[in-house]
Each structure stands twice: as structure tokens, then as C-alpha cells.
C-alpha positions as semicolon CSV with decimal commas, in nm:
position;residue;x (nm);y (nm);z (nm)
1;X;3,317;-3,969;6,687
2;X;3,296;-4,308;6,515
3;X;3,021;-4,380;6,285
4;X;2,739;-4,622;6,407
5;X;2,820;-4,924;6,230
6;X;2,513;-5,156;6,104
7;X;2,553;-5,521;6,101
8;X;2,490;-5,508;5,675
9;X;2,834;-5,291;5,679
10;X;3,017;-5,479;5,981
11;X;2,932;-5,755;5,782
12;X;3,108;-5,620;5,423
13;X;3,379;-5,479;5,616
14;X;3,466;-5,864;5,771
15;X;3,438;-6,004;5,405
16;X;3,628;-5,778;5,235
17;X;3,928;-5,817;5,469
18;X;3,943;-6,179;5,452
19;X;3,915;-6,151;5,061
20;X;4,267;-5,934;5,121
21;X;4,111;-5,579;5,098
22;X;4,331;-5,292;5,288
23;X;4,189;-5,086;5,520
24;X;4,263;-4,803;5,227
25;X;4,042;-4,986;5,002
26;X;3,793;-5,095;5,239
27;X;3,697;-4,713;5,337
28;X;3,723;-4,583;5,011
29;X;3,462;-4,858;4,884
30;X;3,214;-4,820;5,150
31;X;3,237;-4,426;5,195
32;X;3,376;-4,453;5,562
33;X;3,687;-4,310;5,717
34;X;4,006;-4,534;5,752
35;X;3,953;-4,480;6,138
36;X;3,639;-4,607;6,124
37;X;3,743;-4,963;5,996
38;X;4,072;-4,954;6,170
39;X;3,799;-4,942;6,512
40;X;3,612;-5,272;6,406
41;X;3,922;-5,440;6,335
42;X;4,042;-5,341;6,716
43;X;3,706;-5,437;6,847
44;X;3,637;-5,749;6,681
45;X;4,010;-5,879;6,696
46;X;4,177;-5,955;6,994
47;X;4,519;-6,003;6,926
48;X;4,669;-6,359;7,070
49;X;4,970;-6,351;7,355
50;X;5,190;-6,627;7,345
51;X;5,044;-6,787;7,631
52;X;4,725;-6,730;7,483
53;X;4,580;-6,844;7,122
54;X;4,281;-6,634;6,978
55;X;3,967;-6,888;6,889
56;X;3,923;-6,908;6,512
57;X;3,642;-6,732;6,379
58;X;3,387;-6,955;6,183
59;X;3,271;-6,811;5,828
60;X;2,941;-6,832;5,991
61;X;3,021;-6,589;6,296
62;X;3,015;-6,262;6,099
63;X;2,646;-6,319;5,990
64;X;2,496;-6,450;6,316
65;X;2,325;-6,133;6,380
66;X;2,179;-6,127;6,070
67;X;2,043;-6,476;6,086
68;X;1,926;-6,433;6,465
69;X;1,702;-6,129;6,330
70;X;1,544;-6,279;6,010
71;X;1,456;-6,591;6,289
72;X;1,275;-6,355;6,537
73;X;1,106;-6,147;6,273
74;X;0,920;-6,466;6,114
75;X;0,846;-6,613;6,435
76;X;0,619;-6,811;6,497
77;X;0,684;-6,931;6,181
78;X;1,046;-7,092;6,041
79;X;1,298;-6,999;5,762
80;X;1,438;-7,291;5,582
81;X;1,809;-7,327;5,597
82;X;1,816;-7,325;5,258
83;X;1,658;-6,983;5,211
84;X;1,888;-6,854;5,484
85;X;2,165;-6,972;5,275
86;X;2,090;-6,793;4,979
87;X;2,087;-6,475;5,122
88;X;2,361;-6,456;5,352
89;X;2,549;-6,570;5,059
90;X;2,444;-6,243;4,883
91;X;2,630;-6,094;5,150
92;X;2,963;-6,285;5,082
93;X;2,918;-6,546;5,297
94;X;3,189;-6,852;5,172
95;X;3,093;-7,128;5,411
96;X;2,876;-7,442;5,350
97;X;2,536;-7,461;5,434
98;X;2,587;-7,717;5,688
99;X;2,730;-7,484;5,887
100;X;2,411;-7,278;5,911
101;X;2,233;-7,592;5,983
102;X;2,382;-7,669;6,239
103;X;2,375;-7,353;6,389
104;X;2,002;-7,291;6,384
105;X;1,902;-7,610;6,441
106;X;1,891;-7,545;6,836
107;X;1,639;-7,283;6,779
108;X;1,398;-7,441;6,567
109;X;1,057;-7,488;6,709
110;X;1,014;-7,847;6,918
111;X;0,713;-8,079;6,907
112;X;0,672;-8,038;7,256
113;X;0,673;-7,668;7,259
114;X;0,300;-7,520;7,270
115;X;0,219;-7,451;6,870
116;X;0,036;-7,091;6,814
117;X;-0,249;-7,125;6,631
118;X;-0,389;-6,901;6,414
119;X;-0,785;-6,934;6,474
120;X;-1,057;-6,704;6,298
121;X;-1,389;-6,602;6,413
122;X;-1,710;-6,751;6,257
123;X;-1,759;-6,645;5,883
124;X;-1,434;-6,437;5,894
125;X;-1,188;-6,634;5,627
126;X;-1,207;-6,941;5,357
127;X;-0,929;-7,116;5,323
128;X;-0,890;-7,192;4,933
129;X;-0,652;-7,444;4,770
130;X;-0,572;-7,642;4,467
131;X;-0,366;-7,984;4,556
132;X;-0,271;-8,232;4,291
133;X;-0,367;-8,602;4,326
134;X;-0,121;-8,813;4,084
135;X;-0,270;-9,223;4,091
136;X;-0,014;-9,361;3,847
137;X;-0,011;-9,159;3,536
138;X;-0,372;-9,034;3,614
139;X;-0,367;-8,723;3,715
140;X;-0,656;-8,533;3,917
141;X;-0,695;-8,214;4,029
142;X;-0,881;-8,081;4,360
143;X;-1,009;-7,694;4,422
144;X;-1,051;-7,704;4,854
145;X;-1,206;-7,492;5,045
146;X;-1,211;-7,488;5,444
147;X;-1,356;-7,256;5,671
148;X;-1,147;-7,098;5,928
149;X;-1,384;-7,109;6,238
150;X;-1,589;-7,447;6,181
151;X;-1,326;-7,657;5,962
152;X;-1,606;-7,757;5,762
153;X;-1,484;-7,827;5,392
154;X;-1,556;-7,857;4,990
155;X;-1,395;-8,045;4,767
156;X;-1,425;-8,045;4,399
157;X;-1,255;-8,211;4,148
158;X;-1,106;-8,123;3,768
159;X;-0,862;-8,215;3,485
160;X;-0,690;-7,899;3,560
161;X;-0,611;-7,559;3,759
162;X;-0,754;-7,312;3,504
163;X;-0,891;-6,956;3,579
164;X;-1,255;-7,132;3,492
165;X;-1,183;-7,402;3,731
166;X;-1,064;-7,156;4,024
167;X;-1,407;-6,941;3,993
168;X;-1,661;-7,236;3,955
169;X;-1,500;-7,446;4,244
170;X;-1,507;-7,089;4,458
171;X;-1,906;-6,986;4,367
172;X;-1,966;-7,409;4,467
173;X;-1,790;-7,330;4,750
174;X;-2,029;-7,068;4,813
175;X;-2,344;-7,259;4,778
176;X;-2,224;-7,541;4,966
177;X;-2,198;-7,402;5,271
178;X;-2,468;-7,160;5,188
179;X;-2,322;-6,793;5,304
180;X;-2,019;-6,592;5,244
181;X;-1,721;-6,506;5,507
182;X;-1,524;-6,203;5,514
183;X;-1,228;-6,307;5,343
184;X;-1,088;-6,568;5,152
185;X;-0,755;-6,653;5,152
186;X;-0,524;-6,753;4,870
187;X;-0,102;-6,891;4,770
188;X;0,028;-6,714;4,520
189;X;-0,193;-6,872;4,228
190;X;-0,083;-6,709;3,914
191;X;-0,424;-6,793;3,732
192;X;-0,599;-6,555;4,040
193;X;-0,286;-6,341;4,119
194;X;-0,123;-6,202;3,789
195;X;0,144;-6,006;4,010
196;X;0,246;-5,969;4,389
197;X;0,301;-5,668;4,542
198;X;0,153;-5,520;4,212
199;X;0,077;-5,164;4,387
200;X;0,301;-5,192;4,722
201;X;0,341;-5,460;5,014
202;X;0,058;-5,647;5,002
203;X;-0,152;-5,493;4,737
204;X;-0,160;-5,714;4,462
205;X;-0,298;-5,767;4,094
206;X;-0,571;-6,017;4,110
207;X;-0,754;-6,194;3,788
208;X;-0,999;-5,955;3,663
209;X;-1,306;-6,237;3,707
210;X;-1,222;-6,315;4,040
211;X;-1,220;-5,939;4,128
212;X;-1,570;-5,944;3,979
213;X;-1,692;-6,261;4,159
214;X;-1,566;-6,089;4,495
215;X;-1,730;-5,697;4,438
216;X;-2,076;-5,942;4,342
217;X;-2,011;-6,152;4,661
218;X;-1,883;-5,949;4,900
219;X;-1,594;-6,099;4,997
220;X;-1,208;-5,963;5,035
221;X;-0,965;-6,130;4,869
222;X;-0,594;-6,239;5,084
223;X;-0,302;-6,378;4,981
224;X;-0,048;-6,583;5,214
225;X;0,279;-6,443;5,283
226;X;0,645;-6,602;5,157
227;X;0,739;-6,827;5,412
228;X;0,468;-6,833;5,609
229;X;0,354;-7,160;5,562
230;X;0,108;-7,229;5,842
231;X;-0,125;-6,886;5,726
232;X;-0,287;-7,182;5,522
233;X;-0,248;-7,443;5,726
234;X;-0,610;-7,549;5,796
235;X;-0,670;-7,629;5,405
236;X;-0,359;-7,798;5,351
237;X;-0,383;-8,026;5,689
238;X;-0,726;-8,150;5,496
239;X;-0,549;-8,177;5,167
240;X;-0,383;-8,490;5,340
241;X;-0,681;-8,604;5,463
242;X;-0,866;-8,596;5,160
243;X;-0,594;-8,804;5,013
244;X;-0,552;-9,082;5,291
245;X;-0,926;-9,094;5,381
246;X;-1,093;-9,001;5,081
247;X;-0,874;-9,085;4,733
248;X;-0,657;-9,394;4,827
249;X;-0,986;-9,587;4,953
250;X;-1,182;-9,510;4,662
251;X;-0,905;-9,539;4,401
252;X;-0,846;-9,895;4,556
253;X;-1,221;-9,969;4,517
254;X;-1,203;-9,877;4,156
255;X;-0,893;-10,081;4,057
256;X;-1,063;-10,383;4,160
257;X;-1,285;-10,386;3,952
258;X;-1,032;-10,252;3,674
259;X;-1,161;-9,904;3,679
260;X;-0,980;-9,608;3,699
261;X;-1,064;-9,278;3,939
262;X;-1,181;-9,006;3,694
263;X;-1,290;-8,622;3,810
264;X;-1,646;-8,780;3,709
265;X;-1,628;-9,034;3,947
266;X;-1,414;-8,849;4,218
267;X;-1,670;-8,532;4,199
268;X;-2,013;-8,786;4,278
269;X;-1,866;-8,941;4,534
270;X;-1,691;-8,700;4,718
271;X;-2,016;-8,541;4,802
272;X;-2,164;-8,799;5,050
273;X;-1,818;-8,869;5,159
274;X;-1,790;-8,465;5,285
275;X;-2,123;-8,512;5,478
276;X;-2,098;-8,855;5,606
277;X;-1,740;-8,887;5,668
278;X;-1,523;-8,529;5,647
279;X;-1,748;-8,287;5,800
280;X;-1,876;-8,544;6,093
281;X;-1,553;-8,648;6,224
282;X;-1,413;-8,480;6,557
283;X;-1,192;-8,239;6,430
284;X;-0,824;-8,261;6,636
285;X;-0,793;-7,906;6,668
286;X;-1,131;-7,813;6,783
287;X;-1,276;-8,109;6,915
288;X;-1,559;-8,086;6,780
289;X;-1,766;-8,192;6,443
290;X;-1,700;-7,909;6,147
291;X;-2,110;-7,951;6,052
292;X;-2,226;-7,902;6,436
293;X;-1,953;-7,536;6,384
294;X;-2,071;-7,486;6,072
295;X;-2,437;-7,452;6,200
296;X;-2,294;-7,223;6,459
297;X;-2,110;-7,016;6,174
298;X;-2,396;-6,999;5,921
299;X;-2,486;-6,721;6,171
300;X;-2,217;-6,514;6,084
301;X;-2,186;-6,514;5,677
302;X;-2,304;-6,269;5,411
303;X;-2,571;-6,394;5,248
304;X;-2,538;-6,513;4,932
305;X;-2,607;-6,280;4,632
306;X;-2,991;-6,330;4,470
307;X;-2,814;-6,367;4,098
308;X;-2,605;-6,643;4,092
309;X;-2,371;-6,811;3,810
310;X;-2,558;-7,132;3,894
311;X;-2,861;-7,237;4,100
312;X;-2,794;-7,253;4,450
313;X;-2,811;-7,566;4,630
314;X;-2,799;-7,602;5,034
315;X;-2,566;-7,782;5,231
316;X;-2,746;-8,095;5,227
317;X;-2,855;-8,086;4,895
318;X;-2,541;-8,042;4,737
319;X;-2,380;-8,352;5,016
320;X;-2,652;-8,581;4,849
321;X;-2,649;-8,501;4,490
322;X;-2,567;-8,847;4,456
323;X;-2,740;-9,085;4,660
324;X;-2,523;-9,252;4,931
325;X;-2,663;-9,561;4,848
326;X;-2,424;-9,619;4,585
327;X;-2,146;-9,714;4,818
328;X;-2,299;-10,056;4,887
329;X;-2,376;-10,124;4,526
330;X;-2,104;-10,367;4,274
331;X;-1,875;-10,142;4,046
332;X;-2,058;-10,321;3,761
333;X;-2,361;-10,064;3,813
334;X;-2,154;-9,782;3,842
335;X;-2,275;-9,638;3,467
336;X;-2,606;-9,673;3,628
337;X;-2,579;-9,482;3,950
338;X;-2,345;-9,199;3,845
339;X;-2,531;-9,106;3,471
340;X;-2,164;-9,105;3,374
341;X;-1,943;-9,328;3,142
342;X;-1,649;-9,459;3,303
């Protein structure tokens, strides 16, 4: 009886003959009988006739099983080539990575194949992000947060991505759309997650004030998979949009006049923008405007806590903390209208 060869040891077997191993050396290395490899060789080679010439084997061939499983296992989602590469070169693979390309190309999701969504119910997950907005060598910073269900979302702006920033932009978050969900869900922050996988799969080391802000909250805290980049999807699709609809037509505004975008200026007008603009439009997923959803999913959050880090201001409050007005006003009163120097 032969042993049950798995693809990991079919696999070193392959390499190790074409890097000139014996058969000898081969069993003695992996701790399997001569017989044993002597059997893969007679079932994976067919030996050519002279009428007949046996197909070359690409590199690739030996680790198509191996590829074909790490592609169903992450589906819906897609490995990059390039991390595909890496580790099937761990397992002695010599070819190019054009090769693999090539190969998995054909099964790589199309745009005309039905997308699976991941949707949440109301008040079950926040979406929280930090995106970086470079305008020339001014540099911005952007804490975003998205609810799953209504697609409603906060913005707010800093110099940097600091533990101070991550907290204050979250408890905002909070009070802006004045309840808390179930969950929110994170990347792989190292201000928020000092180490992955701290205490097994999934169980991580989070930042000691963030724990704190969740036990006082209520709220669990989640962390997005390797690889799986559309687990976030819904806060980085308005990252974009914040850019193209919100920071380039603003910015341009500003240079006019010679001024620069500053957090100052980004963070008092970003507020009408989100109520006027962001959280009115007809959202392409849903169809429908995040505010109307986010009435509907007000229903469904925690409360916030009665002690707070800062007062609490409601959803329309905290849109109009600087009066919409200002939009139709000349940059030359901007000092006037934002209390801020520019």
C-alpha cells in the first residue's frame, strides 16, 4: 500500500527531481519509501513512443493544484498574482510570474459577472478609515466613517494619523450620527492594532484607549482580513468620492484666490458638504439617499453613553456647525466666516 500523497509533497517530489535529486535521495529527504516516489514518477510520466512525443511540462503545471485551491478558498474575493508568486516560489517554483498570469487570468472575476455584496443590517457595522489627501506638497489627512446599512458618512480632517486622532474622529463619529452600531470595522492600523493574531486567528491586540472607548460605548471592535479587500469596501468607495466631489472642487476654489486647503478649512466645510451634498445623493448601490437610511437605522443603534469625551451634537447640528452660507461668499471673507486664520 502506497502512501496518500498530498499535493505540498507531490509538489517537492517534482522539484527535487528536476533539480537532479535520485529517487534514493528524494525518499530519504522526505521520509517516504523509494517505491513510493518511483509510483509518482510512473503516474505522472508517460514515457514517449517514437511515433509519439510526450507534451512538455510547464514549471507552472506542478503547482496548479495549489493555485486552483488558494483561488476557491478566497472566493469571492481575488489573490493578486503577485502574492501567488511569492508563495509558490517558497515551494520551489523556478518559472516567471508571467506564467502564473497568464494562467489565472481566465478565472478572474468579469465585470459582467453578478458582484456579491456584502450588505449589513441597520446599526450592525461602521466602516472606519484613514485615507491620505496629498494637494502638491500639502498634505491632509481624513478619519471616515460609513455605515454599513444606510451609507451615510463622516468625515474629519487632521495633520496626521495619530492614536489621538483615531479616537476623537471615532467618538465624532459617534455623535454625528447620534447612536452606536454593533461593530466597527478596522485595516490593520498599527496606532489601534499593536499586533494581529495577538492571541490566535482573529484575536488581536488592540490600543489600550480604543479598548476603553469600545467597553464605554458598547461597540465590538473588527479587523479586515489579508486579502480581502472588498470587507471594507463601502468606506473606501467614498474615500474616492470625497476626493473627486469634495477635495478637488474646494482645493480649486482656494487656489484662486491663492489660498491653500488646510485641515481648518477642509474640517468647516466638509460639514455642510456631508449634509447637503454626500449624504443626499442617490447612493448607486442602494438607490436610495444615505440620510432618508440613516433615519431608518437610527432605530437600530445603542444609544450613546450619558458621559461623553465631548458634548454631543445631533446630526444636524454637527452638518451646520458652519453656516452653509459661506459657500456663496468671496474667499476674501473667509477669516471672517470660519473664526480661523488661513
Amino acid at each position: 500500500m502506497f502512501l496518500m500523497l498530498t499535493q505540498e509533497l507531490l509538489v517537492d517530489i517534482h522539484v527535487r527531481h528536476q533539480q537532479g535529486e535520485s529517487i534514493r535521495s528524494i525518499a530519504k529527504a522526505l521520509n517516504i519509501s523509494r517505491n513510493t516516489v518511483r509510483k509518482y514518477f510512473r503516474d505522472a510520466i508517460k514515457v514517449p513512443t517514437y511515433s509519439e512525443r510526450a507534451p512538455k511540462l510547464s514549471k507552472l503545471e506542478p503547482f496548479k493544484p495549489y493555485i486552483q485551491e488558494r483561488m476557491d478558498a478566497a472566493k469571492p474575493d481575488w489573490i493578486p498574482a503577485e502574492v501567488l508568486f511569492r508563495e509558490i516560489l517558497e515551494l520551489g517554483y523556478t518559472g516567471q510570474v508571467g506564467i502564473l498570469k497568464n494562467h489565472i487570468r481566465p478565472f478572474k472575476l468579469k465585470k459582467n459577472d453578478p458582484v456579491v455584496r456584502f450588505e449589513t443590517l441597520p446599526g450592525q457595522q461602521l466602516q472606519v478609515d484613514f485615507t491620505t489627501i496629498n494637494r502638491g506638497r500639502f498634505k491632509l489627512k481624513a478619519l471616515v466613517a460609513t455605515l454599513g446599512f444606510s451609507r451615510a458618512s463622516f468625515v474629519r480632517f487632521s495633520e496626521y494619523e495619530k492614536q489621538e486622532d483615531w479616537l476623537r474622529g471615532i467618538e465624532e463619529a459617534l455623535q454625528y450620527f447620534g447612536g452606536v452600531p454593533k461593530e466597527l470595522l478596522f485595516d490593520n492600523a498599527k496606532c489601534i492594532m499593536t499586533e494581529r493574531d495577538a492571541y490566535g486567528e482573529g484575536q488581536h491586540r488592540w490600543n489600550a484607549k480604543l479598548l476603553e472607548m469600545a467597553k464605554d460605548y458598547g461597540f465590538k471592535l473588527r479587523a479586515c482580513r489579508p486579502y480581502r479587500a472588498r470587507t471594507k469596501g463601502k468606506v473606501e468607495r467614498f474615500n474616492r468620492y470625497l476626493k473627486e466631489s469634495f477635495i478637488i472642487p474646494l482645493a480649486a476654489k482656494l487656489k484662486q484666490a491663492n489660498l491653500n486647503l488646510d485641515v481648518a478649512t477642509a474640517n468647516a466645510y466638509v460639514g455642510p458638504w456631508l449634509y447637503e451634498v454626500a449624504n443626499q445623493r442617490i447612493h448607486g448601490t442602494t438607490g436610495e439617499k444615505p440620510a432618508v437610511l440613516l433615519e431608518q437605522e437610527r432605530f437600530s443603534l445603542q444609544p450613546l453613553p450619558e458621559r461623553g469625551l465631548s458634548p454631543k451634537l445631533t446630526y444636524v447640528e454637527r452638518a451646520f456647525a458652519v453656516p452653509i452660507e459661506s459657500f456663496q461668499h468671496p474667499l476674501s471673507i473667509y477669516d471672517q466666516l470660519l473664526e480661523v486664520r488661513l
